[in-house]
N, C-alpha and C positions, 0 to 999 in steps of 0.2 A: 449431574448424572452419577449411579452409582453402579460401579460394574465389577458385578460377587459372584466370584468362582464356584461360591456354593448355590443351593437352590432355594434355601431360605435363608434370615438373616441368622446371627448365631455365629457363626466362624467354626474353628476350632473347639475354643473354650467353652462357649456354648453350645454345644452340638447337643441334637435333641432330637426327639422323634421327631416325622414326617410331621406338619403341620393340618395337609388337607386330611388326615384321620387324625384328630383331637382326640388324645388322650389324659386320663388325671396325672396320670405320675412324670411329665413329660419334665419338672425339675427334682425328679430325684438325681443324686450324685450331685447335685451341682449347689457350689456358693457363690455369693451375691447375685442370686434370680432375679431380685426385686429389681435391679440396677439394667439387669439385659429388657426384663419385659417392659419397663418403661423407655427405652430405648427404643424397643420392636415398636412401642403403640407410638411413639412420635413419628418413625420411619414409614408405617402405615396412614397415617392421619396424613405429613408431607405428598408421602403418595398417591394419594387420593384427592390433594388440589393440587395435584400436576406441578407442585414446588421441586420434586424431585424424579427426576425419568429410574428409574429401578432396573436393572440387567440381571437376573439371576443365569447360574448355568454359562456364564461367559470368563473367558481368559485373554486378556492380551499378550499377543505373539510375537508382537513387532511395536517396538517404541520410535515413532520417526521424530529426530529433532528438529527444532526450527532451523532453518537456513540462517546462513548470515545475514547480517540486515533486518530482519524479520520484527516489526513493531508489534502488536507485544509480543514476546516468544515463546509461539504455542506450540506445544505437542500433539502429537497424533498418535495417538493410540491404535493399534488394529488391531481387532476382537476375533476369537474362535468360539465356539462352546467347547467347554470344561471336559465331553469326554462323546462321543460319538452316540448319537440317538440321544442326548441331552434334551428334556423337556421344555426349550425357550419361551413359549407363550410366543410364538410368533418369529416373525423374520427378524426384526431391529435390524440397526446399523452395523456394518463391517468394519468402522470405523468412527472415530471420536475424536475431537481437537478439543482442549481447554486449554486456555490461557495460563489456568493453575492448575496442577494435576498435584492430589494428597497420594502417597503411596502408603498404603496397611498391608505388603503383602504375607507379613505373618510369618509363621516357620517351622520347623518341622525334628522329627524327633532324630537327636545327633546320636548314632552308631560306630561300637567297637568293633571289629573281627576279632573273633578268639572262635578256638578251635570248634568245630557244630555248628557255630551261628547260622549257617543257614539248611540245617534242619528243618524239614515239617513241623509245625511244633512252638518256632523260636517264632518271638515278634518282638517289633517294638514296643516300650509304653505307654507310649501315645495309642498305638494301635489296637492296641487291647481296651484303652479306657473308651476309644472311638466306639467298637462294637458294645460296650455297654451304653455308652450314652443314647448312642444314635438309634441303636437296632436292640436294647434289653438283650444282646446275645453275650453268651460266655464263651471264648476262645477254647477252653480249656476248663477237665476236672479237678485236678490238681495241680495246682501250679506253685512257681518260685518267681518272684519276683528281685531283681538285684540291677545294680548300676552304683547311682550317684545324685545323692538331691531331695530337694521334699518333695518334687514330682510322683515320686514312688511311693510313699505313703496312700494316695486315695486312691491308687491304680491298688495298691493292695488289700485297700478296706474295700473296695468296690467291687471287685473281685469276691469276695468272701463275704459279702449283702447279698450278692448276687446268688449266693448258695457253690462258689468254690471253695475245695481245699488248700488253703493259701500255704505252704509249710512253711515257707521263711519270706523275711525283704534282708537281702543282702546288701547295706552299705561299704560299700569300698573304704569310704571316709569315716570322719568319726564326726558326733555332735558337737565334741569341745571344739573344733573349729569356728563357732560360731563366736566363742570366748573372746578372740580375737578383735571383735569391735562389737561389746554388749550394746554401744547405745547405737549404732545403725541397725543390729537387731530388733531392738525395740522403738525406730523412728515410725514404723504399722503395728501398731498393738496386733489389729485385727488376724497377722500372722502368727501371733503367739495363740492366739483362743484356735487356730484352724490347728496347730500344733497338736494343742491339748485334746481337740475332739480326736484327729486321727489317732493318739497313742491310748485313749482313751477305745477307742473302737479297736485297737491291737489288743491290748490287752483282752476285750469279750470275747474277741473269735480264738485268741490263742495263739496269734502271732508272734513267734519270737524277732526279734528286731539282733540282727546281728553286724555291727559295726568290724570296721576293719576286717572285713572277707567281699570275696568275689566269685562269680561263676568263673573257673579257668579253664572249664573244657565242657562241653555237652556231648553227650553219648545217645547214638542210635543207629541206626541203617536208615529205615524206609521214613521214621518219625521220631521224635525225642522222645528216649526212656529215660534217659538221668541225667544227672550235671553231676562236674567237683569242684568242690569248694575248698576255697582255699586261703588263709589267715595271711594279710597284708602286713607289711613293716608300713611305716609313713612315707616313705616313696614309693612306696605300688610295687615293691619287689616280694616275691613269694616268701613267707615266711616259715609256714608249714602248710601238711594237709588239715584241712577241716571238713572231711566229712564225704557224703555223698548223698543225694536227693533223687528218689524216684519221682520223675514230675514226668506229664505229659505238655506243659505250657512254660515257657519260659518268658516272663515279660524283662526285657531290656529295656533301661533308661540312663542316658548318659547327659541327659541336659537338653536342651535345642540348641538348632543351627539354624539363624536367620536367613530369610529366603531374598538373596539380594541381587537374583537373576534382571527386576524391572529397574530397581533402585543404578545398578549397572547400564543399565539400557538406554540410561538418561545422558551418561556421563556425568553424575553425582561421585565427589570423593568419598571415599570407604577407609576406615584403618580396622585395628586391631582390638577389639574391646578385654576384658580382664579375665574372662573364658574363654579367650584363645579364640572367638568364633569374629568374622569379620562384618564389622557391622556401617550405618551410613551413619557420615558427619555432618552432623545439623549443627544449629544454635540454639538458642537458647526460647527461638520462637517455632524450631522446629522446622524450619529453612534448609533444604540441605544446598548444595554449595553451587547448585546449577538453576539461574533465574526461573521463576514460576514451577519450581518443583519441593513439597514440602513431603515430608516422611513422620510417621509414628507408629508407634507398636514395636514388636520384637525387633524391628530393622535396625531398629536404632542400640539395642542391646537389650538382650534378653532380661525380663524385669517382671512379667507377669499380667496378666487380664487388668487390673487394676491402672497401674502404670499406663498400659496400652490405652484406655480408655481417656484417661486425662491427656495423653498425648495427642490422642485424635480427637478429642474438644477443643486442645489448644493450635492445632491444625489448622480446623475449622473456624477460628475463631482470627487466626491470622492470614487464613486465606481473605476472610471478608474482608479484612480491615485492609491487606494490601489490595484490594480490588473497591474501597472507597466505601465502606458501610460503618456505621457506626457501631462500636464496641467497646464495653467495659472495659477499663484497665484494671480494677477490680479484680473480675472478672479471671482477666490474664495473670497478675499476679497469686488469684486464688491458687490457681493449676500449676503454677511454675511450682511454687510452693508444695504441692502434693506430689509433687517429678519428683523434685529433689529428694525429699524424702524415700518415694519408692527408689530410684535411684541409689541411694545409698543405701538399702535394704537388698534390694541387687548383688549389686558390687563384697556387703559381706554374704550373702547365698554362695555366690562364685567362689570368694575368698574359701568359705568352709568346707565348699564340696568339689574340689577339683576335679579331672580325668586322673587317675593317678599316673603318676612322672614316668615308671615304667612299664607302663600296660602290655606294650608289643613285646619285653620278655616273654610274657604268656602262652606268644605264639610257638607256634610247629610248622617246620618247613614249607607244610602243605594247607596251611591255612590260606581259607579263601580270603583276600581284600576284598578285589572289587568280584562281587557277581556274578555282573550284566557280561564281562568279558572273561571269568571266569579265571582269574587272574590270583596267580598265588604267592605268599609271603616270599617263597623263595623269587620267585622271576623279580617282585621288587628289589629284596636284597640283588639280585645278580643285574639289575638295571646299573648300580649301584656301585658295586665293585668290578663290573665288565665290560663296561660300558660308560663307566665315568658320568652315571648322572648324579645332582651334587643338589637337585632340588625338585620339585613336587612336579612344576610345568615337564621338565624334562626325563622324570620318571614316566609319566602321563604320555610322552611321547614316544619315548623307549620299552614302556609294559605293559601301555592301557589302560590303566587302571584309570575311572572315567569317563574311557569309551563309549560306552554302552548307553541303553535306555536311558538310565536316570542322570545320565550326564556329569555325574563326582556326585548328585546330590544325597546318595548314603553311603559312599568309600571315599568321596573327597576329602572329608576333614581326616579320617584316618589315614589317609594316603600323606597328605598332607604333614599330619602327626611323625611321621614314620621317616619321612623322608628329614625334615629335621632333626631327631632322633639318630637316624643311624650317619648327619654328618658335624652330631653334640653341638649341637646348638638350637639359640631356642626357636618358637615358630615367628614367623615375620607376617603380615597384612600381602606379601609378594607370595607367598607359596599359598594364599589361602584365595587371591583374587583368579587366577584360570579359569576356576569349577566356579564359581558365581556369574561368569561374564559368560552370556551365552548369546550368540546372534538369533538364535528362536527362542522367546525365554517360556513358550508352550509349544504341544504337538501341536502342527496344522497339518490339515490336510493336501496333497499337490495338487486338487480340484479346486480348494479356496485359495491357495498361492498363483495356481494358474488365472484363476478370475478375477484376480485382481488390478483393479484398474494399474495400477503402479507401475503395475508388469506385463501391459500385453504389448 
């Protein structure tokens, strides 16, 4: 069974127009098509001899583990739809037990607070590249594009195909980071040629590429009229002004943050990966540490579509075999082999493009953190020193930041950040587990929690 929060196959990375209106251009923006659409046509063909049950439009809310004793030790998964009036093709199950359960739950675009952030106007980079991919829509006439990463690159060419005014991409960091371990760079060719098309496409539209600067403040009342910018030392402390930018779109990108709300839900152990973001501990077959539960994709550290892809082959591949099917060791070792590689191509991305060390200088009293609870730099500070809180859980307790809607999952890591930060030290796999561990790890509704068998 395969049960995808989206409505067709594709994820994230793939994301693409609606399917039941077939359109030509549906892989524009996107590299390795060839690799997703052979994928879609096997997952189609599966599904069509009933090899595979397909759940589009579905979320799991609740992970029940096996009891003790339990021969083999299956999971129960219990299902929501993805978002209220979700188009299911029908009722399906409320529920699902597998003996083995793969977790892909992917992740999501990791956010600073600095002063405006939540302006009309401001988005993330993911969110910007989503509306082109998915919907051909443009956020924004002119826009600034800045953070951290080669994420930012085709959110800025795509943007500016698209027919916007891109004026800059802001890297915080610089490229000679990569200096650092030339041959992990170069373990994916395939990322050096994606390299040269985007700078290659900066250069036609007239993008300046400006290293070591940052959005440090955005300006507006009702909507974003400009940003300042501003020239970095190599620890992220303000060096001078650079400039100002009339934009009305501001895309943010600061890397992702793995979505480890199910991977928790299992009781699977989790540490601290080399971006500071908290990811699941597998082996080397992709096993994470809680019997019949294996993981691949971002969860495991953020690495990229490619990475993901061999991960969840060699998932798939270890699920059968620990479930008695026969399989290539070939096979196995093909993929491991391609991990490692991406893996280490990873590890230097991370290495090159940090958050920078003092970001939360940047801030102003009254910058927002968190949001959803509206919760500002200063209340954290004053959690802090008034309150004696000394780490991220008991900021979260003391200021809320968290609270709200989205649960930590876009002021948690900053929150997170901050709280170690202002007690000089560095961030621990403890200050980052709270906001991942969620007893609902989706919205349900109190009509399907009340009708649940479990619970009446």
């Amino acid at each position: 069974m395969l049960v995808d929060a989206g409505g067709q196959p594709g994820g994230q990375y793939w994301r693409h127009p609606d399917e039941t209106a077939p359109r030509g251009d549906e892989s524009l923006g996107h590299h390795d098509w060839s690799t997703f659409t052979a994928l879609r046509s096997r997952l189609h063909g599966l599904v069509r001899r009933r090899r595979i049950t397909h759940l589009p439009w579905r979320q799991v809310w609740f992970v029940e583990r096996p009891s003790v004793g339990d021969e083999p030790p299956a999971h129960t998964l219990h299902l929501t739809t993805s978002y209220a009036g979700a188009d299911t093709g029908g009722e399906g199950p409320d529920a699902v037990t597998g003996d083995a359960v793969i977790l892909c739950p992917g992740g999501y675009d990791r956010q600073l607070p600095i002063p405006g952030w939540d302006l009309p106007g401001v988005m993330a980079a993911g969110g910007v590249q989503a509306l082109l991919k998915g919907h051909r829509t443009v956020a924004g006439r002119r826009a600034i594009v800045a953070g951290t990463g080669p994420f930012l690159l085709p959110v800025a060419t795509g943007l500016a195909q698209a027919g916007a005014d891109v004026v800059a991409v802001c890297e915080a960091g610089s490229i000679t980071g990569w200096s650092r371990d030339p041959l992990a760079a170069a373990a994916v060719p395939g990322k050096a040629r994606e390299a040269l098309e985007y700078a290659t496409e900066l250069i036609r539209h007239r993008i300046p590429y400006r290293q070591r600067t940052a959005i440090t403040a955005i300006r507006g009342t009702e909507a974003v009229r400009s940003v300042e910018l501003s020239r970095l030392d190599r620890e992220g402390r303000i060096r001078e002004d650079a400039g100002t930018a009339d934009v009305d779109l501001v895309a943010l990108g600061w890397g992702f943050t793995p979505s480890l709300e199910l991977v928790s839900a299992t009781g699977a152990a989790t540490r601290k990966d080399i971006d500071d973001s908290l990811v699941a501990v597998v082996d080397d077959e992709q096993r994470a540490t809680v019997p019949g539960v294996y993981v691949a994709g971002e969860a495991t550290g953020v690495g990229g579509a490619m990475l993901a892809v061999a991960e969840g082959e060699l998932a798939g591949l270890m699920t059968a075999r620990d479930q008695r099917a026969p399989v290539s060791q070939g096979n196995v070792r093909t993929l491991q082999k391609r991990i490692t590689r991406h893996r280490r191509f990873a590890a230097a991305m991370h290495a090159a493009h940090p958050v920078p060390r003092h970001w939360h200088e940047w801030l102003s009293p009254e910058t927002t953190v968190c949001r959803c609870e509206e919760v500002s730099y200063r209340q954290v500070c004053g959690a802090r020193d008034e309150l004696g809180a000394g780490d991220a859980r008991t900021v979260k307790l003391m200021a809320r930041p968290g609270m709200g809607w989205c649960q930590g999952r876009v002021c948690g890591f900053a929150s997170a950040k901050l709280a170690a930060a202002t007690e000089g030290r560095a961030l621990t796999a403890d200050d980052l587990r709270p906001t991942a561990k969620q007893p609902f790890t989706a919205p349900v509704s109190l009509e399907q929690l009340a009708e649940s068998p479990r619970y009446e």
